[in-house]
N, C-alpha and C positions, 0 to 999 in steps of 0.2 A: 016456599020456593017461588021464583020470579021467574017467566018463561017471555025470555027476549026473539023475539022473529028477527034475524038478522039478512040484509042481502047484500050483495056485491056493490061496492061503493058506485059502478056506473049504473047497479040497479039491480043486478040479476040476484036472486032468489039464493041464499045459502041455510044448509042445513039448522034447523032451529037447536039452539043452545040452553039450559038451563043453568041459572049463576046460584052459585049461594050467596044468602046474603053477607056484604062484601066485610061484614066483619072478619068472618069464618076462613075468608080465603089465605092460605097457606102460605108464605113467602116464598117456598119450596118448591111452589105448582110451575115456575116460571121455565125451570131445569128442563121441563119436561118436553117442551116446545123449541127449545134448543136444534139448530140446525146449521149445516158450515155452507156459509152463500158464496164462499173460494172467491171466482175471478166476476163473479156477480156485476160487478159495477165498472169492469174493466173494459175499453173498445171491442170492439171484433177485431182478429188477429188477418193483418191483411199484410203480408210481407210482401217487401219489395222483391224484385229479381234480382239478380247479383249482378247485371249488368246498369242497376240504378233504379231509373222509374219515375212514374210523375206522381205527383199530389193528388190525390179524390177525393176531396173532403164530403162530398157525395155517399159515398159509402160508407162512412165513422153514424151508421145508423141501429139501433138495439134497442128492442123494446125489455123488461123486466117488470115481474108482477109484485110488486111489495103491501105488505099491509098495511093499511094505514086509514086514520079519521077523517072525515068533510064536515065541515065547521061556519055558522057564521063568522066573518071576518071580526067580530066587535069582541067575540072571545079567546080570542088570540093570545093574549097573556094566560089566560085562566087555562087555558088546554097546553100551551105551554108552560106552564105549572107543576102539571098531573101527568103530563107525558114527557116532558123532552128528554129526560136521563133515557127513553125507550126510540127516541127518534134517531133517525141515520145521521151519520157525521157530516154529512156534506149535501147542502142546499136542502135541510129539512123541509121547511116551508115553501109552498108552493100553491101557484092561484088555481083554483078549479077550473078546469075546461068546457064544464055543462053552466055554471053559476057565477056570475062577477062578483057574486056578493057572500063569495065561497070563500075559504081557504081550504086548504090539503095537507095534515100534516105526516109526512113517510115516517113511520117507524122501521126499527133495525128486525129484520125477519129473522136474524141471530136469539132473539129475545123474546119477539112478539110473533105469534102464530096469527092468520086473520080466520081461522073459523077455530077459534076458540078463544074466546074472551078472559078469560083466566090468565090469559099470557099479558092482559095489560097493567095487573096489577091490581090493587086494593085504590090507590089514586084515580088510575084510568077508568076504572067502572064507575067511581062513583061521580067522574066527570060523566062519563055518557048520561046514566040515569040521571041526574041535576036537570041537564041540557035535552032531554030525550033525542040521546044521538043517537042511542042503539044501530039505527037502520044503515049510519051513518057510516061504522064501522068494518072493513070488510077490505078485498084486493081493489087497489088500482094501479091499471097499467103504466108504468112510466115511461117514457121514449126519451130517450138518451140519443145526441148529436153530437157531431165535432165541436160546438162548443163547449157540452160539457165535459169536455178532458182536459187534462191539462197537458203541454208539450212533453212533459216526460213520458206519460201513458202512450199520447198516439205517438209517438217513435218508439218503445219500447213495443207499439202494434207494426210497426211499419220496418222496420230496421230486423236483419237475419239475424240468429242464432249465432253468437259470438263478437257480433259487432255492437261495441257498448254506447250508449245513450251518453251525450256528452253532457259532463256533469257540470258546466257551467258558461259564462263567458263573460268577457267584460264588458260595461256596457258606457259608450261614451253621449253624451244627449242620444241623439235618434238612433245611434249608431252601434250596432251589437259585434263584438270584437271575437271571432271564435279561432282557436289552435287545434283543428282537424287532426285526429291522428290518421295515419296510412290508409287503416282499413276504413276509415268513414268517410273519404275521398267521396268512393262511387254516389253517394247518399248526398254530399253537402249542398245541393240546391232544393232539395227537400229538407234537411237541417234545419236550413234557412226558411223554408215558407213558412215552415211551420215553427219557431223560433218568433218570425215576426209575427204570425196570426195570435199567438196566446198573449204577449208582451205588449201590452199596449202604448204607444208611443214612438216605439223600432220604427222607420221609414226605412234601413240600410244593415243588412249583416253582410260581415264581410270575414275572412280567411286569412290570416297570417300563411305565407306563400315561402319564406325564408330569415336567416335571421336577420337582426338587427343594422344597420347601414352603422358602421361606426366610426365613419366623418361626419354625417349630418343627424344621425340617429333615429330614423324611421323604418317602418318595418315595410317590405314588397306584400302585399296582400290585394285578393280581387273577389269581388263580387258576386256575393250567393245568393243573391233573392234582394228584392227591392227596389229603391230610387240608388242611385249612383251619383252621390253628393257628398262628396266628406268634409266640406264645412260643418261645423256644428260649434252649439253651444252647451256649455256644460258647467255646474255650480260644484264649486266644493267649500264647505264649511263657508256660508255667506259670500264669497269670491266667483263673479262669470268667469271662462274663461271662455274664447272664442278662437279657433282654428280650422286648417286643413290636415284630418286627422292621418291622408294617405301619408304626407309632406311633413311632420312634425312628431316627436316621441310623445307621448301621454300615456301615462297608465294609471287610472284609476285605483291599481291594488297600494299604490303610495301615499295616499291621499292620510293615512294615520301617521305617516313617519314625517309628510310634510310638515302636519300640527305641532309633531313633536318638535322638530328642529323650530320651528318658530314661536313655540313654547319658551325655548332659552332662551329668546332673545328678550332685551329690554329697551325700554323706548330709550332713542335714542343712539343705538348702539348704529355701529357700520357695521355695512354685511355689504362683501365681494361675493358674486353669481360668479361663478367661472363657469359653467355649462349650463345659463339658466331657463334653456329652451323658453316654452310660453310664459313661464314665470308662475309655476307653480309652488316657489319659493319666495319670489322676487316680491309679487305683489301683494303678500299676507305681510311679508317685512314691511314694506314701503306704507302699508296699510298701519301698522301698528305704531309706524312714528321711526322707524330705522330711515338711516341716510344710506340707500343701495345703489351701489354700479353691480350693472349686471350684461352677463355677454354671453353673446350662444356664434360659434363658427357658421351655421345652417342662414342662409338669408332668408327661410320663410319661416321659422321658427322667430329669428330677430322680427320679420315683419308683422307677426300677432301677436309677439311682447310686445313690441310697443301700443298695438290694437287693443293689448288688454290694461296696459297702464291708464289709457284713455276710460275703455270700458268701466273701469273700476273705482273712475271719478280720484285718482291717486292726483298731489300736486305732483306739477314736472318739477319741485327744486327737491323732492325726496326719493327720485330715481334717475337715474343717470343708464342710457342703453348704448349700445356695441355691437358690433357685429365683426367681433375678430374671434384670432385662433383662443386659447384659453393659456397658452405662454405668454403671447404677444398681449394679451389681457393684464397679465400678471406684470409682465417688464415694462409693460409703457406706461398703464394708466392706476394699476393698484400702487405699483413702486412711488411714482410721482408721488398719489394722494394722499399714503401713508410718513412721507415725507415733508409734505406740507403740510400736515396736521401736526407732526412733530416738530417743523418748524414754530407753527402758531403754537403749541401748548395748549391747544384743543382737548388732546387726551386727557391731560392732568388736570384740566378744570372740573370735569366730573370722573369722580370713583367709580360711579356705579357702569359708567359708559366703557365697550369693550369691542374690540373687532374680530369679525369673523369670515370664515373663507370657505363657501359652498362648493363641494366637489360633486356633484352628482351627473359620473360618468363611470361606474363600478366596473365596467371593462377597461380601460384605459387609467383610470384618472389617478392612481400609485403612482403609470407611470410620469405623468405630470406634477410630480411632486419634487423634479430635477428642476425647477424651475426656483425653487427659495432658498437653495444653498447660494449665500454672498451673495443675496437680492439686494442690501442694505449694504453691501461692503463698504463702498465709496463714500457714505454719508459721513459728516465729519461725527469725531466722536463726543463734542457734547452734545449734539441732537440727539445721537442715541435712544440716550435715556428718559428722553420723551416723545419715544415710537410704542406704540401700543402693540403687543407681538402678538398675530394675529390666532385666534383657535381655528384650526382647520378642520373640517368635516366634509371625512373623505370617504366616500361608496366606494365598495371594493368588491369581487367574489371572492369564494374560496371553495373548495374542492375535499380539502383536508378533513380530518378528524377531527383536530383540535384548531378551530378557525381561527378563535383570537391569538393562538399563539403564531398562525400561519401568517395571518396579514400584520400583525405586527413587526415581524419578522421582514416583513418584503419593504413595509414603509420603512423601519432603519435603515434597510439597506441602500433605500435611494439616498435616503437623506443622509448619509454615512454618519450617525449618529443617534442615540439611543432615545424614546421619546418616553418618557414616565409622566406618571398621571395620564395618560388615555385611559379616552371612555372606550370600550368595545362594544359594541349596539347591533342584536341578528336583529335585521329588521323583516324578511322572509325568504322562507325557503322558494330558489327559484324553479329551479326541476332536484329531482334526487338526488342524496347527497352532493349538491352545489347552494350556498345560501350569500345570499346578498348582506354585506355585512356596512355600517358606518363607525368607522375611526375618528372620534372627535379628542384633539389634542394640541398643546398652541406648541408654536415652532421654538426650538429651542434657539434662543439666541445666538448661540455660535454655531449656530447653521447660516444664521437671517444676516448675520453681521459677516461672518465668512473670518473665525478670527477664531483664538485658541480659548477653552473657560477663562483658562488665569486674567488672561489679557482680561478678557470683557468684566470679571468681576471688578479688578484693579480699577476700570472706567465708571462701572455704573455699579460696582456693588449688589449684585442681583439675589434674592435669595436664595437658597437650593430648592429646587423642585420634590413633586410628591410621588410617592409609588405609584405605577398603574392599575387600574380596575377595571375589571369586565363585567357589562349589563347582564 
């Protein structure tokens, strides 16, 4: 038998230990050391008052005794070898505080006891004795700060009994986007500090204050903690975009369904923005080789699309910008283009080319779909048939049970006619039972024409269309 003298890793003297040799040692013997460390590694519990409170980060102070090795730094592999399945999940490693030329590795006091070596296993012992760590072995104190927590733990220390820890937000460049509920009011400038202390790069969180403005489409929101700057910059899928995020829509949670709609597209195709705000649409098209007009009602939204056409090194003859309503978009400047392209026989020169019509205004934008009954009426009828009839992708909610049969429903109705072959696309759920849905489907010709089927087949021979499907 081998008689190990073991002491406290800052030095103090602990009870001497005898090991068997480490062949011998049991698998089983580990059970035995077994202890529940609970709220162990969690802040101190410092709740606010109910009337609010300020930040201390002052106090987020805890010392803990864990077990653990003191190691030359050059054995750092080899000791994490033999121990790390035994070490703690988070920040095992750590520099000694008596030694520079230390390291410290914390094991899980769940598994490993520190005066009893048995608990490190048949690995662990035969690292000590190799290394004559033995002494090495033993408690050291940890001191735990507000840095090491993470925002969820110290609000989850800070925040009363019933009031829940907000489970996320959006984050735009610097700028952290939060929807307060009622009860986290009192709290939200603490939210906010601490929100920006853990998240590196936040300069600005801020409050969603009411909903949506749905003429110019920006949300009323103010300021929880930080600098007071809502410009920002912000990349999606290789794309800057650059704005005034008070002044302008952006939401980040769309940023998968943008790809998707400009997925469809193929070079060369036209794509109408009818609500293209900063051009989170506009300039991935205009990027890909599409020929885009694109319009937003909002003058500061128009004013960063165009900032971001620049930004994004786009040529100016592959976007065309606007700053009107998204009717008056539709009757002045699509109707024209789509008629001059049918004039020249633009469309029929390439098969693979096709046009499209961005609606992304899901509260309103059904209703602007009064705008393509008899948009084309007037045109004579051998142009017709070389107008390219545009696919519409239209944002909508819905409320219902069965959404696609609901928005379908309301789009016929404007359009006083039935539209087959739509895509139906939940693109996400926005609050509870309400989901954001996209209708993509090309406008039936005797809508666009404003004229009867018979007529229009007799003129252009159209084929019959295909059933509808739902994504």
């Amino acid at each position: 038998m081998k008689t190990v003298h073991l002491t406290n890793i800052c030095g103090m003297p602990q009870p001497t230990t005898r090991l068997r040799p480490t062949t011998l040692i049991p698998v089983t013997a580990m059970a035995t050391f077994q202890k529940n460390t609970g709220d162990m590694f969690l802040p101190p519990v410092l709740t606010l008052a109910d009337e609010g409170g300020m930040l201390n980060r002052d106090l987020f102070v805890k010392t803990i005794l864990l077990p653990a090795v003191r190691f030359n730094k050059k054995l750092t592999n080899t000791c994490l070898k033999a121990l790390k399945p035994k070490a703690v999940a988070h920040k095992p490693l750590r520099n000694s505080p008596s030694d520079p030329e230390e390291k410290v590795l914390l094991l899980n006091p769940e598994i490993v006891s520190s005066d009893n070596v048995i608990s490190l296993g048949e690995a662990g012992i035969t690292f000590l004795e190799e290394h004559n760590l033995e002494s090495k072995f033993g408690d050291f104190p940890l001191e735990l700060k507000y840095s090491d927590w993470t925002s969820d733990e110290v609000l989850r220390s800070l925040l009363p009994k019933g009031v829940e820890v907000p489970t996320g937000f959006s984050r735009i460049g610097h700028i952290a986007h939060l929807n307060l509920r009622p009860e986290q009011l009192k709290y939200k400038h603490v939210i906010g500090e601490v929100l920006m202390d853990k998240n590196p790069g936040l300069k600005t969180v801020v409050n969603k204050t009411g909903e949506i403005n749905n003429e110019f489409r920006f949300f009323n929101m103010e300021l929880l903690a930080g600098e007071n700057n809502m410009i920002t910059t912000t990349k999606e899928h290789g794309h800057s975009f650059e704005f005034d995020f008070s002044k302008v829509y952006w939401n980040p949670r769309l940023s998968t369904e943008h790809t998707r709609i400009v997925g469809m597209l193929n070079k060369g195709d036209i794509v109408y923005d009818m609500f293209a705000g900063v051009g989170p649409f506009a300039v991935p098209a205009a990027k890909k080789g599409c020929s885009v007009l694109a319009s937003d009602l909002n003058p500061e939204s128009f004013k960063w699309l165009e900032r971001n056409v620049k930004l994004n090194k786009i040529n100016t003859g592959s976007i065309r910008t606007y700053n009107l309503d998204g009717r008056e978009f539709i009757r002045d400047i699509v109707r024209k283009d789509l008629v001059k392209r049918a004039e020249e026989q633009n469309t029929c020169c390439d098969p693979h080319q096709r046009t499209h019509v961005i609606m992304n205004l899901p509260s309103l934008a059904i209703e602007f779909l009064d705008v393509f009954p008899s948009l084309l009426q007037s045109i004579p009828t051998g142009v017709r048939g070389h107008v390219q009839l545009p696919t519409v992708h239209c944002y909508c909610f819905s409320k219902e049970v069965d959404t696609a049969s609901d928005v379908l429903r309301r789009i016929e109705a404007v359009l006083s006619h039935s539209i087959e072959g739509a895509l139906v696309h939940d693109v996400r759920d926005v609050a509870p039972n309400k989901e954001m849905m996209c209708v993509s489907f090309k406008v039936p010709a005797p809508v666009i024409f404003g004229c009867s089927t018979e007529d229009l087949y007799e003129a252009t021979e159209a084929p019959p269309v295909k059933k509808s499907r739902t994504e």
